[in-house]
C-alpha positions as CSV (number, residue, x, y, z in Angstrom):
1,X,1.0,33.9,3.3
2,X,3.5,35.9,5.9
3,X,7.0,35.3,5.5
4,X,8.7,33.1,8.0
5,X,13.2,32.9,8.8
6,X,13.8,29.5,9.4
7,X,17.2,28.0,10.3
8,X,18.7,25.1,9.0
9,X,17.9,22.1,11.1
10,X,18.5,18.4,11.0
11,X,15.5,16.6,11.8
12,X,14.0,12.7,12.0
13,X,11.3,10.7,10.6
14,X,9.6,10.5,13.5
15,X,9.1,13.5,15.2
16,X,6.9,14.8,17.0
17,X,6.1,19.0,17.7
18,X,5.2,20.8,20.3
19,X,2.1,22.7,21.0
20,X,3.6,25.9,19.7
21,X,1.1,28.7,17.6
22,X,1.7,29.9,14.9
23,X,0.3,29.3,11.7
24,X,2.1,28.6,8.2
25,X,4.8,28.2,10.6
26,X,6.0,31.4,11.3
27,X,6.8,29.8,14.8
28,X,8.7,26.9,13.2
29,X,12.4,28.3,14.8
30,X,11.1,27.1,18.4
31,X,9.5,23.8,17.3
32,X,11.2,20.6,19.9
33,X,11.2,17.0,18.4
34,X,11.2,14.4,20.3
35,X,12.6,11.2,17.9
36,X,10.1,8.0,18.6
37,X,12.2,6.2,16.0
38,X,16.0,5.6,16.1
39,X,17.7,8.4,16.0
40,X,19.8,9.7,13.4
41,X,22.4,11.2,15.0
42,X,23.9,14.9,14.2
43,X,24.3,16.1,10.4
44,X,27.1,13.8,9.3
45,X,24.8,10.9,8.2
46,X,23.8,13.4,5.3
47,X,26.4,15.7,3.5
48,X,23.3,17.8,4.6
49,X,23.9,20.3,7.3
50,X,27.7,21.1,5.4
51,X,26.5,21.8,2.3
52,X,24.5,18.3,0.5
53,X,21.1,20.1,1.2
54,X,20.4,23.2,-0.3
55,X,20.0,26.7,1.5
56,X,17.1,27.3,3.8
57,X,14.8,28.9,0.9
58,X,13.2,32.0,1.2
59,X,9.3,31.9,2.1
60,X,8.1,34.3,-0.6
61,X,5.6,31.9,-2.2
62,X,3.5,29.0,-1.1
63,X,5.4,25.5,-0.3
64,X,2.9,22.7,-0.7
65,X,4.3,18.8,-0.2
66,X,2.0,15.9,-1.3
67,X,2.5,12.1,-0.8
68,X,2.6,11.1,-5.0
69,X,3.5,12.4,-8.1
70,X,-0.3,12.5,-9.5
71,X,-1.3,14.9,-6.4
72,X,1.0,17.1,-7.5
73,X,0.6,17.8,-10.8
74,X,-2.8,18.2,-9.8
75,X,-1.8,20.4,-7.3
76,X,0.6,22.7,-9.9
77,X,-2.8,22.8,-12.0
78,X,-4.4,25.1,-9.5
79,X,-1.8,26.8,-7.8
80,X,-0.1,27.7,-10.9
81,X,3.1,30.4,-10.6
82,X,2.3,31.0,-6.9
83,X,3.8,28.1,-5.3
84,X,6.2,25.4,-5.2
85,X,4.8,21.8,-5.0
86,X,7.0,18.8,-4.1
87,X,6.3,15.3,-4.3
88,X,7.9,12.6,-1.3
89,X,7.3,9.8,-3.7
90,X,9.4,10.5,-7.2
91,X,7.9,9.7,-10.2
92,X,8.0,5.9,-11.1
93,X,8.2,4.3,-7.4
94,X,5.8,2.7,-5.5
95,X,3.8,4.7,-2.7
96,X,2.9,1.6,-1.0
97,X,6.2,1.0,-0.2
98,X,8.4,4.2,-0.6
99,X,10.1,5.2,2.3
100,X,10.7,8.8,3.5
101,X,14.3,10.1,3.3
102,X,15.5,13.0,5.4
103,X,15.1,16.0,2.8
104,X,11.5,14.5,2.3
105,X,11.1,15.4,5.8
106,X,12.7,18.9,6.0
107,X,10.2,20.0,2.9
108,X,7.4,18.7,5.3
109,X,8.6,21.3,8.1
110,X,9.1,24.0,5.5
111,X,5.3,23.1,4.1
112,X,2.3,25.3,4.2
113,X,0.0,22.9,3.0
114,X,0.1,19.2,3.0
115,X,-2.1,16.9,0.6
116,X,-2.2,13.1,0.8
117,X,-4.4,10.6,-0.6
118,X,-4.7,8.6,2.5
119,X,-7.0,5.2,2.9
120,X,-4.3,3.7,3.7
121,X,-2.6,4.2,-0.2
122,X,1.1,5.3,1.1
123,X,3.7,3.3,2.8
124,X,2.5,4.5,6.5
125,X,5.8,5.6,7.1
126,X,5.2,8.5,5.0
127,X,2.1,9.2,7.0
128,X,3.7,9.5,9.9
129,X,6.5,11.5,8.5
130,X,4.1,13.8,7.0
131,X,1.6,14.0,10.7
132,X,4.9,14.2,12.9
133,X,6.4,17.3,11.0
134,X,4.2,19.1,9.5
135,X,4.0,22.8,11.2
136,X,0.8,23.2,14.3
137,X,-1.8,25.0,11.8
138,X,-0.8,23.8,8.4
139,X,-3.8,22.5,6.8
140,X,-3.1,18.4,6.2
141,X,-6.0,17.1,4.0
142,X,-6.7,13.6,3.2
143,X,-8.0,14.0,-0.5
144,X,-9.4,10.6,-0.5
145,X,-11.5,10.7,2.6
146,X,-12.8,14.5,2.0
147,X,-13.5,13.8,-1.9
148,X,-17.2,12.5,-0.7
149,X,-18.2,15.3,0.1
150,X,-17.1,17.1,-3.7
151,X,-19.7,14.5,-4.8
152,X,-16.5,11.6,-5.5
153,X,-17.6,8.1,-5.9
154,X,-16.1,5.8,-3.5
155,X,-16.1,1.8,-4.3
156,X,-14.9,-1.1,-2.2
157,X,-11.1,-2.7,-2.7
158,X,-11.9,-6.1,-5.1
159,X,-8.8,-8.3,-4.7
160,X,-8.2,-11.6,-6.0
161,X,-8.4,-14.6,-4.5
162,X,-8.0,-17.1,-7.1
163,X,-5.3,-18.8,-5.9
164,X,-5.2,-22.8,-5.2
165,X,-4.8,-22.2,-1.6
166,X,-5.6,-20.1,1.2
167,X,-4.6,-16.2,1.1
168,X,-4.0,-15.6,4.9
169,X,-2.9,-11.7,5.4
170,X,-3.2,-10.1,8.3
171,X,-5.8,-6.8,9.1
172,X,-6.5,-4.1,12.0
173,X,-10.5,-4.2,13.0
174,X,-11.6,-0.7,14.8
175,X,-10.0,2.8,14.9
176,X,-9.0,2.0,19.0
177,X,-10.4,5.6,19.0
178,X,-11.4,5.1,22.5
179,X,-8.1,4.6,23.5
180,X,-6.6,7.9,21.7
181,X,-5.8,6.4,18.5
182,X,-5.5,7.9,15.6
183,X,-4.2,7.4,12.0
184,X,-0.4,7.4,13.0
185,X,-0.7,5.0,15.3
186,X,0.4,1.9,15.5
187,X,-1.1,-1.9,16.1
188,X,1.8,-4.5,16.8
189,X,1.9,-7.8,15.9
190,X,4.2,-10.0,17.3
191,X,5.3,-13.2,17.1
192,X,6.2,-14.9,20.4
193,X,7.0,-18.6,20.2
194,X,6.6,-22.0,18.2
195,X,6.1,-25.4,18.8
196,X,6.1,-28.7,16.7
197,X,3.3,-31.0,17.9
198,X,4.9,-30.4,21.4
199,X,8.0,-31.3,20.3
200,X,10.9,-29.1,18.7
201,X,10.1,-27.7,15.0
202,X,12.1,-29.9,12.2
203,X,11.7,-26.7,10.3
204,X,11.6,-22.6,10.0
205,X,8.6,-20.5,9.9
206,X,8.5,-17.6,7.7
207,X,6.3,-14.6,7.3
208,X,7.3,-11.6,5.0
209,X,6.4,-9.5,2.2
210,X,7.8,-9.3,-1.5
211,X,8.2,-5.8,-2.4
212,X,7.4,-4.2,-6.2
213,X,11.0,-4.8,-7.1
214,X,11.7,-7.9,-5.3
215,X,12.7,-6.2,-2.0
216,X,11.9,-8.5,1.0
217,X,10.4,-7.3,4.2
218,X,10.7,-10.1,7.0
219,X,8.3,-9.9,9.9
220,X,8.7,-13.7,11.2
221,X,12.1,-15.8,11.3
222,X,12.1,-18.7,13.4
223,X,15.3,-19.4,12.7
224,X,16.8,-17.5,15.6
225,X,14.1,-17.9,18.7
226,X,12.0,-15.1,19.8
227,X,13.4,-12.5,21.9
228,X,11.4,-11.3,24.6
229,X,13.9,-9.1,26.0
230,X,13.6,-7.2,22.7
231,X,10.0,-6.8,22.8
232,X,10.0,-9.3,20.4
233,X,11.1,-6.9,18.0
234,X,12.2,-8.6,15.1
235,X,9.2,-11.1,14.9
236,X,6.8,-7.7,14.8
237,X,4.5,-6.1,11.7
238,X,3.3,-2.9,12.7
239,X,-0.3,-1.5,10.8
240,X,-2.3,1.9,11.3
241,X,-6.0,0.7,12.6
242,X,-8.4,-0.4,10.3
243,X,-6.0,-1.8,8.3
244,X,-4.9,-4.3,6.0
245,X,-1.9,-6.2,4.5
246,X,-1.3,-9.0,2.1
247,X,1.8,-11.5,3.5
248,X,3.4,-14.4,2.4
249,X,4.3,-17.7,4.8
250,X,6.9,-20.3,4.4
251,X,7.9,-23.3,6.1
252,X,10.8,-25.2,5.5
253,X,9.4,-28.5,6.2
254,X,5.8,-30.7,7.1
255,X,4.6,-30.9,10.6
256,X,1.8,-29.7,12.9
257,X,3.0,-25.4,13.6
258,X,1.6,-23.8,16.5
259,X,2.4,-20.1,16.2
260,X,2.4,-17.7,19.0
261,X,1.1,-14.5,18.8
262,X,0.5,-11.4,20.4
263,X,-1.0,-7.8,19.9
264,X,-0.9,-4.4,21.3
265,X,-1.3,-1.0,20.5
266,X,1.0,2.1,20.8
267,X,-1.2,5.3,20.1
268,X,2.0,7.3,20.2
269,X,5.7,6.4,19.2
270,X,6.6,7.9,22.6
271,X,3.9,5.9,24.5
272,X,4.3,2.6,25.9
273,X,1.8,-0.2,23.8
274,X,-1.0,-1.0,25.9
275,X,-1.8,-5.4,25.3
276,X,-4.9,-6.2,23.2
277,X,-4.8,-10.2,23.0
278,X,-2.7,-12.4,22.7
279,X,-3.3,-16.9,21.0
280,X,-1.7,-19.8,19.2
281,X,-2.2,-20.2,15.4
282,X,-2.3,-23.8,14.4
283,X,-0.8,-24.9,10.4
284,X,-1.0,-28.1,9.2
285,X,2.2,-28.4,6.9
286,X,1.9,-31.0,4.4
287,X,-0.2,-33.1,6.8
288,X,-4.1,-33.7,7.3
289,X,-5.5,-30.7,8.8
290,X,-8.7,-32.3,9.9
291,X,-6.8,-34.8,12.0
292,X,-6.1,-32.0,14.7
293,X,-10.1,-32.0,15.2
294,X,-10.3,-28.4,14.8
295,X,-14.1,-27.1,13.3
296,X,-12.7,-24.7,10.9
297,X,-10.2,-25.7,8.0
298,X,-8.9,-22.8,6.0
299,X,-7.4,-24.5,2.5
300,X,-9.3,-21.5,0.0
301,X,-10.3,-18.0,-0.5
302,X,-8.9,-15.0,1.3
303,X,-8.2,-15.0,5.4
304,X,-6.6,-13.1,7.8
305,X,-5.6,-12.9,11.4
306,X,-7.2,-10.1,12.7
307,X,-6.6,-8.0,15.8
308,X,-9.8,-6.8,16.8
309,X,-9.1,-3.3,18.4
310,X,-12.7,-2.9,19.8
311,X,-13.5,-6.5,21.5
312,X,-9.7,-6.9,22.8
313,X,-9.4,-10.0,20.3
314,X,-7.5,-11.8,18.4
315,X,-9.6,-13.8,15.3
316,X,-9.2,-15.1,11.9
317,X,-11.5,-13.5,9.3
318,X,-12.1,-15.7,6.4
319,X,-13.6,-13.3,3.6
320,X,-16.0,-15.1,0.8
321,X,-16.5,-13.9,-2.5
322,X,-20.0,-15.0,-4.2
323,X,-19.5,-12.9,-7.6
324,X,-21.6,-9.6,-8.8
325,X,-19.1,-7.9,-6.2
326,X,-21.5,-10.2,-3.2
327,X,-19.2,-11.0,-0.3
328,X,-19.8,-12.5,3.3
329,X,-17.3,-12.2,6.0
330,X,-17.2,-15.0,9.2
331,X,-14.7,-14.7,12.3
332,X,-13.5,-17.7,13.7
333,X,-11.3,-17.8,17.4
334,X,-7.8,-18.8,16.5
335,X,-9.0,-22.2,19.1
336,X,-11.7,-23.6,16.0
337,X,-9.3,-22.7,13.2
338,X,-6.5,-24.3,11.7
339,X,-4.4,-22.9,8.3
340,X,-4.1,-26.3,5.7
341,X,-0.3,-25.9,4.0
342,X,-1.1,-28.2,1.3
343,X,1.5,-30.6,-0.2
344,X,0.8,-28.9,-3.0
345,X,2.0,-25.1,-1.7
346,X,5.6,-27.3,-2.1
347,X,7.5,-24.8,-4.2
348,X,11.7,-24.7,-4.9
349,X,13.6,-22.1,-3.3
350,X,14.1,-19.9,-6.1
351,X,18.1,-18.1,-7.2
352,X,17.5,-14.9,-6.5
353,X,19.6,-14.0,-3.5
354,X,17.0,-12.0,-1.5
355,X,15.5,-15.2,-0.7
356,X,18.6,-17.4,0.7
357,X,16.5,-16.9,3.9
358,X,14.2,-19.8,3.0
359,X,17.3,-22.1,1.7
360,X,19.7,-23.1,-1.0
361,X,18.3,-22.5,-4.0
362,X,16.1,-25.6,-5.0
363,X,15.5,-26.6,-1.9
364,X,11.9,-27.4,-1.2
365,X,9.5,-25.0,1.0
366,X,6.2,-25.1,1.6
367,X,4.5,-21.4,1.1
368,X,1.7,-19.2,0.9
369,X,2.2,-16.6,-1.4
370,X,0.5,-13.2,-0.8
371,X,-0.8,-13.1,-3.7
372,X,-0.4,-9.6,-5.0
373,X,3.0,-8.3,-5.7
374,X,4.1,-5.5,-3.7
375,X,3.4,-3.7,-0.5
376,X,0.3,-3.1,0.0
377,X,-1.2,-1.5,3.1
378,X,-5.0,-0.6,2.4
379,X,-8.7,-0.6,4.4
380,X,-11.9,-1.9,2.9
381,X,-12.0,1.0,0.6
382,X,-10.1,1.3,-3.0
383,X,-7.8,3.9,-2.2
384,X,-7.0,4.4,-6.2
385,X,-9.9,7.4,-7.0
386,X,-8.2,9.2,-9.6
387,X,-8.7,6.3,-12.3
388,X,-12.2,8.1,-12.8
389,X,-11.4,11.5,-13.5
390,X,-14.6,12.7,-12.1
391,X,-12.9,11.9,-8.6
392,X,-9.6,14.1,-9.8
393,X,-12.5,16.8,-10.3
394,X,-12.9,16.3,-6.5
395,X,-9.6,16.6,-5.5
396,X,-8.9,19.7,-7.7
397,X,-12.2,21.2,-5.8
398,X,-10.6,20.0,-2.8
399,X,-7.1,21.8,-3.1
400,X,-8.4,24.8,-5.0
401,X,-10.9,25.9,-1.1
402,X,-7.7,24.2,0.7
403,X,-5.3,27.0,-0.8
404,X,-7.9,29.7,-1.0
405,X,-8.2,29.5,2.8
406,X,-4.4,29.1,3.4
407,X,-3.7,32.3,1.0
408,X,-6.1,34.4,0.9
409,X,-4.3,36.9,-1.3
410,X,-4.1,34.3,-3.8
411,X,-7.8,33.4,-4.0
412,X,-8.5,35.0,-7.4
413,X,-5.9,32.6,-8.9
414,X,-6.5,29.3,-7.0
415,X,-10.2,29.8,-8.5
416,X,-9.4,30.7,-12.2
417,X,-6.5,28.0,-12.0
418,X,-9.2,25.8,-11.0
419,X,-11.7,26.4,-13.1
420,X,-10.2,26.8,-16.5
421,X,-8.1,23.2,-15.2
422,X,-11.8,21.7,-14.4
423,X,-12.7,22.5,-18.0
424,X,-9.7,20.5,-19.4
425,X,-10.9,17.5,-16.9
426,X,-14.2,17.4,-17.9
427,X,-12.8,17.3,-21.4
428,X,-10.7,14.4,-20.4
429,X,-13.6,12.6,-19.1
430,X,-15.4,12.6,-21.9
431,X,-12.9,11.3,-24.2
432,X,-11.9,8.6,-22.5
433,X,-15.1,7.1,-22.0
434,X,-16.1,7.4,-26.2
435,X,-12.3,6.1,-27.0
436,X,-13.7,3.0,-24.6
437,X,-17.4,3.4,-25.4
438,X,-16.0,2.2,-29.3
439,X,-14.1,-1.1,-27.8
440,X,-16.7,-4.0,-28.5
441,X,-18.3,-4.7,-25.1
442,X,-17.0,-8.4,-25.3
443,X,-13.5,-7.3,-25.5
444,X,-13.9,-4.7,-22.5
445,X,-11.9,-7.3,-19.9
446,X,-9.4,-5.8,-18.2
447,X,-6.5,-8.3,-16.8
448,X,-3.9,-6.9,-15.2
449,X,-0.8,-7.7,-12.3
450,X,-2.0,-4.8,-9.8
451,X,-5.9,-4.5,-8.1
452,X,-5.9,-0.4,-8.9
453,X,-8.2,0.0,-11.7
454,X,-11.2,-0.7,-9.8
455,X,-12.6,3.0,-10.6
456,X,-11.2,3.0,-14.1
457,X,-13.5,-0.1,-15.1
458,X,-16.3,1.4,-12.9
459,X,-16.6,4.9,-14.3
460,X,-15.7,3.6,-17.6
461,X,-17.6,0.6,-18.4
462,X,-14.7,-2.3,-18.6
463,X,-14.7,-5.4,-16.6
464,X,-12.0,-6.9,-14.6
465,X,-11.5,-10.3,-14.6
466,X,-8.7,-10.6,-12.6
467,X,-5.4,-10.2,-11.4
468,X,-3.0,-12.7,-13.4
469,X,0.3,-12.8,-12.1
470,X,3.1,-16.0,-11.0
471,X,3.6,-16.6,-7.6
472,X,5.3,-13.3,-6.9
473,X,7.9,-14.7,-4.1
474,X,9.4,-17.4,-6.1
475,X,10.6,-18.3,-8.5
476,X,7.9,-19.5,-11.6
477,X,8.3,-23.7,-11.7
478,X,6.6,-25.3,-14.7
479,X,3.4,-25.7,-13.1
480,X,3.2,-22.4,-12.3
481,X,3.6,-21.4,-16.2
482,X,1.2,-24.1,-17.4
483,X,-1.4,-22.7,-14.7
484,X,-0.9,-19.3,-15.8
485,X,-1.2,-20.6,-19.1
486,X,-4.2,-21.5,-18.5
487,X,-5.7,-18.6,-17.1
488,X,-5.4,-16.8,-19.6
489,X,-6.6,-19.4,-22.2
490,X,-9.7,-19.7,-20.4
491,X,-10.0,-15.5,-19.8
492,X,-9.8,-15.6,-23.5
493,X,-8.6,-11.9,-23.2
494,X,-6.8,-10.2,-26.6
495,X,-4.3,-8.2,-23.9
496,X,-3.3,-8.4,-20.3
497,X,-2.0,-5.6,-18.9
498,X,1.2,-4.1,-17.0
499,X,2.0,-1.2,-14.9
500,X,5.4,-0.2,-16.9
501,X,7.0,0.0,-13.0
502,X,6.5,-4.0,-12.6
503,X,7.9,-4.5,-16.0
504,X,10.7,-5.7,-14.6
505,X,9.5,-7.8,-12.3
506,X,6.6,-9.7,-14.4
507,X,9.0,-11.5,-16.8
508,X,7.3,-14.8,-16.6
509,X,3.8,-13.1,-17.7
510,X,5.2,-11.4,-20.4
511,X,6.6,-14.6,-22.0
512,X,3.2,-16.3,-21.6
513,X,1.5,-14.0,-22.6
514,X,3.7,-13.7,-25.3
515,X,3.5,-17.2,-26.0
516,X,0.0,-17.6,-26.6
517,X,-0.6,-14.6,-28.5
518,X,-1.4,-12.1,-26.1
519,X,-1.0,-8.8,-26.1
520,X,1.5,-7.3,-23.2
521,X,-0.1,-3.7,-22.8
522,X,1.2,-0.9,-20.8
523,X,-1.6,0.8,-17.9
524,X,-0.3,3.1,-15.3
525,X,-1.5,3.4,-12.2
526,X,0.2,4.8,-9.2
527,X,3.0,5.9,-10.5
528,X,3.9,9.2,-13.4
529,X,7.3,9.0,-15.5
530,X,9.0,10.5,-18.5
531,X,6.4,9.0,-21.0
532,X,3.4,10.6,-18.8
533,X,4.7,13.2,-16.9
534,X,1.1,14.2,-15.9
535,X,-2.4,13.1,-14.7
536,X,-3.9,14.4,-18.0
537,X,-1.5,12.5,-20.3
538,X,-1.9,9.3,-18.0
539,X,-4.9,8.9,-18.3
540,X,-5.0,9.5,-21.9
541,X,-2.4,7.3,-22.0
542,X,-4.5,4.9,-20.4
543,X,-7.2,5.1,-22.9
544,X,-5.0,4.8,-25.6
545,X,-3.7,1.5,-24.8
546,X,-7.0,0.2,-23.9
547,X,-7.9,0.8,-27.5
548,X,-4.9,-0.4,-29.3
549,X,-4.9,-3.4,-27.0
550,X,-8.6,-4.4,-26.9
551,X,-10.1,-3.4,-30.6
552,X,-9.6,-5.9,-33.0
């Protein structure tokens, strides 16, 4: 790899660089940036540029910077002593919803090679960060997309949509490829106006996400107008194309809701969004939906408004599931469709302050909760491969030709690195699936609070039944333990099981759980900490507690 001087620099998120050659950045010291975000102004914001960030390093040996803490270890594995590897998301946080600081940026300009999962697993603000910065030349592989061809197995994102009423997220349809789009790009979603049965709203409209630890992102407040002078910008959700995202809505009292929306694309953060469609979407809070005379009521199952980047539309998509993993998909013009807020959605503010947005605590609200705790950003394609360690094989294949190519000089290593670390893999495989293979097939459910063990119960034989988790934006009433309860009476499961990173947020299940003689089991998914500081001892991790938990 040839050595490179860079100086020190202060950079931002958002940049974007010039056409400049010069690969592995040996060019890097005449690199412009052009900030498409707001604009961190000069060094002081850090103790950075006087001394908080360490010295510009030497380029002696390889820098390599991947999204997550698994891709790194499995990144160490093969490039053993002759590189450094850095991970933007530390150990224990949540890559659907980690955000990119400063010094995770200035190790993407000082990168060689960049390795991220993609389909749509990281917050897509690390994306960005990563596509903006990284040096012209540097290889940037997307393990998850490339893995198919290193023979990975690929399987579709399974979600639950058990709850009592609808599930209405919202999701990107098309690439906009033929208008210059590309992963970084952005599709905006913005809320323009309300109205009350033509008259003035006797309540607030709420859309926004609950975060892993209970962080609240607000996309929609009502509360203070819609500000078209703004761009509407603080009623706006931004997603990459082909996209989706899980969202919760609130309203803070009955009445006929007609929301409107409108969509647009920006293909660059410097370019100026081009309109896709703009409509009205119609809610029937705690009143008879069919009443409005509309031909589609949506009071079940999983929906979202969709922005339909290849027809110039905006739809709903109401998603069926039929069981054995069939599913049938309708779209419906926002005109024939209207969203039924049951009485029964009627929740109590809860006490935690992050939520004084909805009211004092107690008050009523009438919601739709988003079902699945957390951030979560994905496409129609379980982004979560390395749960079957034949798919880690792939990546390791993946990285091992990635650096062989980058550094040639380091070829011989990358391959026995590789190869002796395959070995240890295949190894791994094989005891995971006989630790399972001797769990009674009856007891092989798997129940857990996060949808990323699709590929673990695939490759390994185990069943999931489902997702139990409380209402994860407020807090749990009585009826919410007594259904929750229930669900896992009628599972009939020996164990449920917990990502120990929502520990702290999944209280309620653990007493339950607790409660009725369930097992509280711990199952990592995303996320490597102190306890399993690698992918190999996850994973055997994993199959540890799957045997504990599930063998009588």
């Amino acid at each position: 790899m040839p050595a490179a001087t860079h100086p020190r620099e202060c950079v931002v998120t958002h940049a974007r660089t010039t056409d400049i050659p010069g690969a592995g950045g040996a060019d890097r010291t005449r690199r412009l940036r052009h900030a498409s975000g707001a604009l961190l102004s000069g060094c002081a914001l850090l103790a950075s540029c006087a001394g908080g960030m360490p010295q510009t390093p030497s380029h002696d040996e390889v820098r390599i910077v991947t999204t997550t803490g698994i891709l790194a270890d499995l990144a160490r594995q093969v490039a053993g002593d002759r590189a450094t590897v850095t991970s933007i998301v530390p150990d224990g946080a949540d890559p659907h919803g980690y955000e990119p600081t400063l010094r995770d940026v200035r190790d993407i300009v000082y990168a060689d090679v960049a390795f991220t999962n993609y389909l749509l697993l990281e917050e897509q603000s690390i994306v960005k960060a990563i596509d903006a910065n990284l040096p012209d030349g540097v290889p940037n592989v997307s393990l998850a997309e490339s893995a198919v061809k290193y023979a990975a197995e690929i399987i579709p994102l399974v979600e639950d949509v058990s709850l009592d009423t609808v599930w209405l997220g919202v999701r990107v349809a098309g690439d906009g490829a033929h208008h210059g789009a590309d992963r970084a790009s952005d599709v905006l979603l913005s809320a323009t106006g309300i109205r009350c049965a033509d008259e003035p709203c006797a309540g607030d409209v709420h859309a926004y996400l609950t975060g892993t630890f209970g962080d609240v992102t607000h996309y929609v407040d009502s509360r203070d107008g819609f500000d078209a002078g703004t761009g509407y910008a603080a009623d706006t959700l931004r997603l990459p194309p082909d996209a989706h995202t899980h969202l919760s809505w609130a309203f803070t009292a009955p009445g006929l809701y007609e929301l409107d929306v409108r969509a647009s694309l920006q293909v660059d953060p410097r370019a100026k969004p081009l309109p896709v469609a703009s409509g009205t979407l119609l809610f029937a809070v705690g009143v008879d939906p069919h009443a409005t005379g509309r031909d589609v009521v949506l009071n079940a199952g999983h929906s979202d408004l969709t922005v339909d980047l290849d027809a110039g539309a905006l739809r709903v998509l109401l998603d069926h599931e039929h069981g054995r993993g069939e599913r049938h998909q309708d779209l419906f013009a926002l005109d024939d469709v209207v969203v039924e807020v049951p009485t029964k959605a009627l929740h109590e503010v809860p006490g935690d302050p992050a939520f004084r947005f909805l009211g004092r605590p107690g008050d009523p609200v009438y919601q739709l909760p988003q079902a699945v705790l957390g951030k979560h950003v994905h496409g129609e394609i379980d982004p979560h491969l390395w749960q079957n360690v034949r798919n880690a094989m792939a990546y390791v294949e993946i990285m091992r030709d990635t650096l062989m190519q980058a550094d040639p000089a380091g070829a011989r290593e990358y391959r026995d690195n590789a190869h002796a670390y395959l070995r240890e893999l295949e190894r791994l495989d094989a005891d995971v699936r006989a630790a399972i293979a001797g769990i009674p097939p009856s007891r092989r459910v798997l129940v857990t609070t996060h949808d990323a063990f699709g590929y673990l119960a695939a490759a390994y034989d185990l069943t999931v039944a489902g997702f139990v988790s409380p209402n994860p934006a407020t807090e749990p009433s009585l009826a919410d333990r007594k259904r929750l309860t229930q669900t896992i009476r009628d599972l009939r499961v020996p164990a449920v099981f917990l990502e120990p990173n929502l520990a702290a947020r999944s209280s309620t299940l653990v007493e339950v759980a607790r409660e009725q003689g369930v097992r509280v089991c711990p199952l990592y998914g995303d996320a490597l900490d102190a306890d399993a500081p690698t992918y190999v001892d996850m994973m055997r991790a994993n199959a540890r507690s799957l045997v504990t938990c599930l063998v009588p």
